[in-house]
MDAnalysis code that builds the backbone (N, CA, C; Angstrom):
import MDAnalysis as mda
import numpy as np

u = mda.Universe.empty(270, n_residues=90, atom_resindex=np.repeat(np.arange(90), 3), trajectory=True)
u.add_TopologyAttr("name", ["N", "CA", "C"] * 90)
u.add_TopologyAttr("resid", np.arange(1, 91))
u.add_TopologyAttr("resname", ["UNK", "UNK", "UNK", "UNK", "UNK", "UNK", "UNK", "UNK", "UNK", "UNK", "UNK", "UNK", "UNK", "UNK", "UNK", "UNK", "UNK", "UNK", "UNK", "UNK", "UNK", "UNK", "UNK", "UNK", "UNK", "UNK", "UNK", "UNK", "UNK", "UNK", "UNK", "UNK", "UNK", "UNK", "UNK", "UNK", "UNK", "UNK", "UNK", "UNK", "UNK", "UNK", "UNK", "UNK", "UNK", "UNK", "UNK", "UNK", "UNK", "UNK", "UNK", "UNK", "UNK", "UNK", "UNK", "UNK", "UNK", "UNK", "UNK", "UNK", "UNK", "UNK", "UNK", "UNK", "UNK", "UNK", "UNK", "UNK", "UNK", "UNK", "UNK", "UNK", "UNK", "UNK", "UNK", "UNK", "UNK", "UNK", "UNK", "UNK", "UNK", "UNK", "UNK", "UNK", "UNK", "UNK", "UNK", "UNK", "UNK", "UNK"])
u.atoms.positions = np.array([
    [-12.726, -63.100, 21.037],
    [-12.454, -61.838, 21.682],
    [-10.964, -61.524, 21.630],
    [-10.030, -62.574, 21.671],
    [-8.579, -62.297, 21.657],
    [-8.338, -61.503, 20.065],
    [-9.219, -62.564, 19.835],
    [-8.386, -61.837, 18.174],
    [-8.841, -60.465, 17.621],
    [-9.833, -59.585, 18.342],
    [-9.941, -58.674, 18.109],
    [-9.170, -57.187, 19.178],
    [-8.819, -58.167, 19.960],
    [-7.977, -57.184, 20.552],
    [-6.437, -57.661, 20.583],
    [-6.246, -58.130, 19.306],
    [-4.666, -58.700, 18.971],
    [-3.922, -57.414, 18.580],
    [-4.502, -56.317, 17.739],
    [-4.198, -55.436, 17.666],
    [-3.339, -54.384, 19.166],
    [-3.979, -54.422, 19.800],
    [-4.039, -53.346, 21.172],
    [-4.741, -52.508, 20.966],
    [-6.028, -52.254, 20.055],
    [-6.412, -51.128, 20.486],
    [-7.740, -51.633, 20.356],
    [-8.217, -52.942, 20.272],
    [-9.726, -53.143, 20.335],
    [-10.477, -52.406, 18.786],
    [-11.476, -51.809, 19.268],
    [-12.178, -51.607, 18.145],
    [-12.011, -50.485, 17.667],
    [-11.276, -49.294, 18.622],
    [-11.128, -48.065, 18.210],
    [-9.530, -48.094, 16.898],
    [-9.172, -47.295, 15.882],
    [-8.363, -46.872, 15.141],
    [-7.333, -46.413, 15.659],
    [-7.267, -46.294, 16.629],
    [-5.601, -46.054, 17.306],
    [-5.720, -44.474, 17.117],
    [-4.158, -43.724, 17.016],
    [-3.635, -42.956, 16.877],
    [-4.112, -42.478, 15.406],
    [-4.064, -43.234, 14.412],
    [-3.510, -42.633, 13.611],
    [-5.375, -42.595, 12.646],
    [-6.518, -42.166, 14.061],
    [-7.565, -41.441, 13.657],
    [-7.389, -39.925, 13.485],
    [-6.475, -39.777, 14.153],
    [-6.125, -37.977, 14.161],
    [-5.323, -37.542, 13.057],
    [-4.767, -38.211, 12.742],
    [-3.641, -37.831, 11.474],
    [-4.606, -37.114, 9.784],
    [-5.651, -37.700, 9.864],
    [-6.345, -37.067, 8.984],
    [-6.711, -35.731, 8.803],
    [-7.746, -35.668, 10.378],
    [-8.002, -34.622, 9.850],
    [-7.086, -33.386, 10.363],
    [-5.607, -33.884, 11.132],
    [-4.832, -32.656, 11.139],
    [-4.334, -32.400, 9.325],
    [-3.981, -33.995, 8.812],
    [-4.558, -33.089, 7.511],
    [-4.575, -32.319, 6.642],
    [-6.057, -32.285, 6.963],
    [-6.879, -31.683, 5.656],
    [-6.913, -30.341, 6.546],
    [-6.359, -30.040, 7.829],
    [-6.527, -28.607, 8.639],
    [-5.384, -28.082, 8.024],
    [-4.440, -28.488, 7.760],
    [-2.803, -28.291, 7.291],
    [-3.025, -27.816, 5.788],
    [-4.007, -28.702, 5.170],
    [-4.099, -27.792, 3.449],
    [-4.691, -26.989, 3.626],
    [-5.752, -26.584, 4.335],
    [-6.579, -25.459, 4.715],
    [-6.305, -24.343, 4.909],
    [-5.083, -24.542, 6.043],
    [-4.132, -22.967, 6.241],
    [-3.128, -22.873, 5.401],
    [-2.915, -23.952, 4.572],
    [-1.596, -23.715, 3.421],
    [-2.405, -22.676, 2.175],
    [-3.599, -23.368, 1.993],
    [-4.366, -22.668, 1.368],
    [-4.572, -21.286, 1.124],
    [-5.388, -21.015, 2.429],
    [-5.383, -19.442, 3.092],
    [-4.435, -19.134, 3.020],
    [-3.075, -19.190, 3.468],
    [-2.235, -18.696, 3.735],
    [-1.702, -17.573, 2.175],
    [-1.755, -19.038, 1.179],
    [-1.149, -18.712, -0.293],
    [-1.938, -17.457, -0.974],
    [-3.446, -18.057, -0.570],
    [-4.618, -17.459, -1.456],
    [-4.175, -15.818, -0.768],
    [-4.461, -15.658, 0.339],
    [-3.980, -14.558, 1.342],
    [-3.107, -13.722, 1.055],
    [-1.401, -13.956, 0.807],
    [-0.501, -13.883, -0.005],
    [-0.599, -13.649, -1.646],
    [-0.609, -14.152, -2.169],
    [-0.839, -13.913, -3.809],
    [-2.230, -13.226, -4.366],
    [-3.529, -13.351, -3.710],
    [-4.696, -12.728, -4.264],
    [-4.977, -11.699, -3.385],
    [-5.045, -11.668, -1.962],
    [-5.582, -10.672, -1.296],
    [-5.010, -9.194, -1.169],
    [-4.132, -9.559, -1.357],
    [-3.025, -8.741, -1.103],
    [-2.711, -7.416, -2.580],
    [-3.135, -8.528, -3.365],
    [-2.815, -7.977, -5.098],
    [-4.272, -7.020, -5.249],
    [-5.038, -7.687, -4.532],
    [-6.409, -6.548, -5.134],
    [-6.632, -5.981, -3.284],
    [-6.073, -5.766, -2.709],
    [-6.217, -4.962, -1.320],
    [-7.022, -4.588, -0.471],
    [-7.761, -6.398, -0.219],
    [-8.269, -7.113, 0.524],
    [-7.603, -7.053, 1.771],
    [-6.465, -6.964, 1.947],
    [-5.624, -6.655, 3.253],
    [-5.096, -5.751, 3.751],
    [-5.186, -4.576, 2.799],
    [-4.528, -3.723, 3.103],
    [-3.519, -2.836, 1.847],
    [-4.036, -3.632, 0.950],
    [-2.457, -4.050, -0.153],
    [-2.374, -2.490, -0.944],
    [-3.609, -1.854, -1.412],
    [-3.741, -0.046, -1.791],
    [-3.065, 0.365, -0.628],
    [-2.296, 1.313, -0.895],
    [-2.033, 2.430, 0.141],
    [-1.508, 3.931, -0.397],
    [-1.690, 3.737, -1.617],
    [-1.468, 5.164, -2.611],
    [-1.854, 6.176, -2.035],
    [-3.815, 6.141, -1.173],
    [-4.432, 7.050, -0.755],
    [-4.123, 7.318, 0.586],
    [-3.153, 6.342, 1.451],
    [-2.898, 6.978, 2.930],
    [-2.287, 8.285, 3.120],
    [-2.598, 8.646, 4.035],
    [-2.548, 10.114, 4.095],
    [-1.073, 10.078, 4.224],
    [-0.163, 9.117, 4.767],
    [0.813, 9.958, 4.663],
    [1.385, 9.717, 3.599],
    [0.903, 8.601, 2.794],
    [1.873, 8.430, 0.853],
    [1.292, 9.944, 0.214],
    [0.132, 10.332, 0.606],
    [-0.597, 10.852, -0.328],
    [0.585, 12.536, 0.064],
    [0.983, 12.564, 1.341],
    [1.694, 14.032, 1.611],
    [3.232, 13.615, 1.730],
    [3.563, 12.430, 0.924],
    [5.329, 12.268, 0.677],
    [4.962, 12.688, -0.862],
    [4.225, 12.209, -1.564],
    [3.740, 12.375, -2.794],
    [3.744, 13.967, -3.174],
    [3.011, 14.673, -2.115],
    [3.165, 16.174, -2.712],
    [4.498, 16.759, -2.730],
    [5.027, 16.250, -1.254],
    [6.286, 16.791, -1.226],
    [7.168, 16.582, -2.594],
    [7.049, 15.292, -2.339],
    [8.370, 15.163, -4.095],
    [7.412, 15.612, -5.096],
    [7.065, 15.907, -5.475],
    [6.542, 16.670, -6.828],
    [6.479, 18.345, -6.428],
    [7.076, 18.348, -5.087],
    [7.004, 20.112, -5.263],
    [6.122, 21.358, -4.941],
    [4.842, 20.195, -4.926],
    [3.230, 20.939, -4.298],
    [3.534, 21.860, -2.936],
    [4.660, 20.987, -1.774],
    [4.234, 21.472, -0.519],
    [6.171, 21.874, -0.002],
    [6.398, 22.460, -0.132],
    [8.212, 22.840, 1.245],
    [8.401, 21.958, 2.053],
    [9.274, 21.741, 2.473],
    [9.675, 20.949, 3.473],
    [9.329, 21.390, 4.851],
    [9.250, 22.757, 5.573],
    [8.332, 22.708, 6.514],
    [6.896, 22.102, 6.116],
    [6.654, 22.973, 5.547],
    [4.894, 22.271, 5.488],
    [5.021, 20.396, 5.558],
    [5.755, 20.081, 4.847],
    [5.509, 18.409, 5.258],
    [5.763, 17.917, 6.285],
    [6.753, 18.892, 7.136],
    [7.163, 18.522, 8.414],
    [6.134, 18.514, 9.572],
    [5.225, 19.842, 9.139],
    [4.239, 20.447, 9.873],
    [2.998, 19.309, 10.024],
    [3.220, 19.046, 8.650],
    [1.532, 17.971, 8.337],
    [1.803, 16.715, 8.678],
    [3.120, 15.808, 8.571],
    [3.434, 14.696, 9.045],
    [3.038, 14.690, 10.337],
    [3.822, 15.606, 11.190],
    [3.741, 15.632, 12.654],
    [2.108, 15.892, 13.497],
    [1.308, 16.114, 12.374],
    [0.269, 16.159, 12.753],
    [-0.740, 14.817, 12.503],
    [-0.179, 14.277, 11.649],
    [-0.478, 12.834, 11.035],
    [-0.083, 11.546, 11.668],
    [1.343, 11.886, 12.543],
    [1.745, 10.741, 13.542],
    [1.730, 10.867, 14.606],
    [1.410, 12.068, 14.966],
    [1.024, 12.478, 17.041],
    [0.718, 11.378, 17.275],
    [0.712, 11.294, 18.952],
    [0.485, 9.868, 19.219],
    [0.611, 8.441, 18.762],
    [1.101, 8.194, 17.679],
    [1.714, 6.764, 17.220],
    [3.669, 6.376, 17.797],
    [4.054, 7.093, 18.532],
    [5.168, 7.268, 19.405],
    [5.407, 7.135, 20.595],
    [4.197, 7.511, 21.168],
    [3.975, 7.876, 22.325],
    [3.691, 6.670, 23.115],
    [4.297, 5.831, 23.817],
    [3.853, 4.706, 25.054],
    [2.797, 5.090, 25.308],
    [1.756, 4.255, 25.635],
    [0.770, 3.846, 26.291],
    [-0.850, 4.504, 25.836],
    [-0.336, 4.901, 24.313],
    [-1.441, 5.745, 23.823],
    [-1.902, 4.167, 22.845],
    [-2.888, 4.236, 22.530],
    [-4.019, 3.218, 21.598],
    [-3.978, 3.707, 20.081],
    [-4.175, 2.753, 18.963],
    [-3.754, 3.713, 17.956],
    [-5.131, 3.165, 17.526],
])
């Protein structure tokens, strides 16, 4: 019996049972993280298109001339109401 608890920890692996699978949790989010970064992003899985948001799509007219500078002023301001404003939800 001594000699199996010569160690100090008896029959259990100590500490360094946890070290594993923090791990293989550590390549996991390195993983995601990269894949997330370099692929998701490139085909706009996240967000990564934004050509068609309304407001690229009305900076876009403006510089090419389609719309005056009121009118973009007019349509922006109608496009960001409430994203300014404290305590509004977007």
């Amino acid at each position: 019996m001594v000699e199996l608890l010569a160690d100090g920890y008896g029959h259990w692996p100590g500490p360094w049972v946890l070290v594993f699978p923090f791990f293989w949790l550590l390549v996991v989010v390195l993983v995601v993280l990269v894949l997330r970064r370099a692929v998701w992003r490139r085909r706009g899985w996240c967000g990564g298109h934004t050509e068609h948001a309304p407001l690229a799509v009305l900076g876009r007219r403006y510089a090419q001339g389609e719309i005056d500078a009121d009118e973009y002023r007019e349509r922006r301001a109608v496009l960001t109401e409430g994203q300014d404003t404290p305590g509004v939800k977007r």
